[in-house]
N, C-alpha and C positions, 0 to 999 in steps of 0.2 A: 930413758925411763927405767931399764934394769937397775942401772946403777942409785936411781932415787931410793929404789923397796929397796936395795941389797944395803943403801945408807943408813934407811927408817928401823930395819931389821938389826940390825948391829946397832943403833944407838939405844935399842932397846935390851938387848943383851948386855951391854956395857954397864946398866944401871944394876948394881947386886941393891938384890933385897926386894925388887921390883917386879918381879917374873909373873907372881901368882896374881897379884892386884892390876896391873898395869897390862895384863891382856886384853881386855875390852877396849880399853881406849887408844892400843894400838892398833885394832882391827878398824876401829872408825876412818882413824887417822889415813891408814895405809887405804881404805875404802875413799877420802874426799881427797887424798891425794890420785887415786886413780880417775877418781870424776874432774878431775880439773886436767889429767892427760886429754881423756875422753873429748871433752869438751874445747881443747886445743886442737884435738887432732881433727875434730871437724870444722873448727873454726877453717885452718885451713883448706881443708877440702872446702868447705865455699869461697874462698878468696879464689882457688884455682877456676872453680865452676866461674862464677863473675868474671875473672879477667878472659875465660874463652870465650864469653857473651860478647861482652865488650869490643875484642876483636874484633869478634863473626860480626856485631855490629856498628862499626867505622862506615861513615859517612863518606859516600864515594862523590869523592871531585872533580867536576866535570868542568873543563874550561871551555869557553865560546870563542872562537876565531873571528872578530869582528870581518866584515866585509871589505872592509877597504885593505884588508892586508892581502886578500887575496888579490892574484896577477890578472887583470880583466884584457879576455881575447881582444884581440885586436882585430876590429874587422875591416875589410878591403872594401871601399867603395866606388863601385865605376859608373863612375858616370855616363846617364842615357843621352839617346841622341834626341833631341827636343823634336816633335812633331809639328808640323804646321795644323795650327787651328783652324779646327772647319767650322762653319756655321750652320748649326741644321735650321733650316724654315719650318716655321710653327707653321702646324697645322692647324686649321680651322672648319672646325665642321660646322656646316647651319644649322642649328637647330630651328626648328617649325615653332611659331608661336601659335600657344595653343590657347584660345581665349574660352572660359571658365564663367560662366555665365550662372551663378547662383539660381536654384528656384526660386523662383516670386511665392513666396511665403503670402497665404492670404489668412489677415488675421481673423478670427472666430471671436463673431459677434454671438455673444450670446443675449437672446432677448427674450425677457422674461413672460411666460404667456400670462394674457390679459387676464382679469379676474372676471367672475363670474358673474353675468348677469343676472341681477337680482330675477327672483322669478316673479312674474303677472301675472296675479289669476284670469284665468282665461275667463271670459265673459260671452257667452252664447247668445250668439246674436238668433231671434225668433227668427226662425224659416219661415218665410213666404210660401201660403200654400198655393199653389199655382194650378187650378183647374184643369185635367185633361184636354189635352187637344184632339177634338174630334176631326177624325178624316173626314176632308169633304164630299159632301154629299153627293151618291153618285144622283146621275138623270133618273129617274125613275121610267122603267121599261113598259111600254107603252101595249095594252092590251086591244087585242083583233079578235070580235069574234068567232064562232068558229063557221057560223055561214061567210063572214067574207073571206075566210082562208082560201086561197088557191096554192093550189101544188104542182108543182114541177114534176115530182114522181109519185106516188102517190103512196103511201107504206105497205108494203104487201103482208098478207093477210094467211098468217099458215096455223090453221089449229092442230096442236099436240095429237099425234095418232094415239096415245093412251087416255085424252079427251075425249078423242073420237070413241073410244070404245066405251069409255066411260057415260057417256052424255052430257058433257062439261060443255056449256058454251054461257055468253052472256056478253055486257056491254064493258069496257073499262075503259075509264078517264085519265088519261093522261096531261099534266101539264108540261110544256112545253115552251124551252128559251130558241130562239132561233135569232142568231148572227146576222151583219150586214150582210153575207153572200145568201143566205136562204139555211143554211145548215142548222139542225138540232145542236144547239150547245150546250142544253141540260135538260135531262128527261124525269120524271119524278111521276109515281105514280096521286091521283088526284082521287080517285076514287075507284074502289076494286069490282070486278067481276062477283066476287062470291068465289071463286077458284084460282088459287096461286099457281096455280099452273097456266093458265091461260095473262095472266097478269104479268109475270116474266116472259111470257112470251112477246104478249104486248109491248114491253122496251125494246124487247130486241130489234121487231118489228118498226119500231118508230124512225129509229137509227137508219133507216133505208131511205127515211122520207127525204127529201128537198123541196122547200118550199118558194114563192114568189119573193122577192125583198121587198118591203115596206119603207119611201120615203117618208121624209117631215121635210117641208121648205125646199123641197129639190136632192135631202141630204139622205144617205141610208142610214138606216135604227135597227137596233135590238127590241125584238116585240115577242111576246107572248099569248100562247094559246091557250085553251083546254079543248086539246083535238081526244073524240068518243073513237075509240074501233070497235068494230063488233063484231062478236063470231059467234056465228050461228053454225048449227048442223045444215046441211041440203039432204031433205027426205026427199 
């Protein structure tokens, strides 16, 4: 590269007459001649860069040993002693049979309810008026005067001590049921004294009486009296 400029340099010198004009276009020249070293010299520097790629990347070759070239062991085989074959007996177990008797499935009737009976007017039938029935009649209780009354006890006869002070006396009438045995069985007053006090006394008094019993045909009756008692003062 020196000896290029030290050529361009002297061929320019060599030309007389040429010094003052032909400077410019020596400066170019010796300028495109430097860019075309420039430009080599890297040229190279990438061939160098490239060929150590290149290298670095060589495809590495790998060969496969197929199988049969290799030496396959040899194995030893000894033979066993053969066993006498046993026979094992099946086992049998009983199973139970177990019988499986479905439900009796009962099918469902469905039955439609009846329809409704038309409605009838009711029709009322006239009630029968049916007359009372009258209990039958009893005997009618048969009346004894009172002169033929006889008595069994006779009714005792007590006038009220505040009678007595008072001077209450008089006659009172009593009616009188007497029963088959002779006994008073209803006493009622019939007609009064004039004095209620001698008139309740009068009942009380009746109640003591017993009288004879009175047949009909042989049979005993219920008869009635109007027995009088009378209380008088004794002066």
């Amino acid at each position: 590269m020196s000896q290029t400029l030290a050529l361009s340099a002297n061929f320019g010198a060599a030309i007389p007459g040429t010094a003052p004009y032909a400077e410019a276009p020596r400066r170019r020249l010796a300028l495109g001649v430097l860019a075309l070293h420039l430009l080599f010299l890297w040229g190279l520097l990438q061939h160098e860069l490239v060929s150590q790629v290149v290298q670095k990347a060589k495809p590495i070759v790998v060969s496969l040993i197929a199988d049969s070239e290799l030496p396959k062991p040899q194995v030893a085989v000894v033979a066993q002693p053969q066993l006498p074959q046993m026979q094992i007996p099946a086992l049998i177990v009983p199973v139970p049979e177990v019988q499986i008797t479905a439900p009796a499935v009962t099918p469902q009737v469905t039955v439609a309810p009846p329809p409704p009976a038309p409605v009838q007017p009711q029709v009322t039938a006239p009630t029968a008026v049916t007359a009372p029935t009258q209990p039958p009649a009893l005997p009618a209780i048969k009346t004894i005067p009172a002169g033929a009354v006889r008595y069994l006890n006779e009714p005792r006869l007590l006038v009220p001590t505040l009678s007595r002070r008072l001077g209450e006396q008089g006659i009172v009438y009593l009616r009188v049921i007497i029963d088959v045995n002779g006994r008073p069985r209803e006493i009622s007053l019939k007609k009064s004294s004039g004095f209620d006090r001698l008139d309740q006394q009068a009942l009380q008094d009746m109640r003591s009486a017993r009288f004879v019993p009175q047949t009909e045909n042989g049979q005993p009756i219920e008869w009635e009296v109007v027995a009088p008692l009378s209380y008088e003062l004794v002066r």
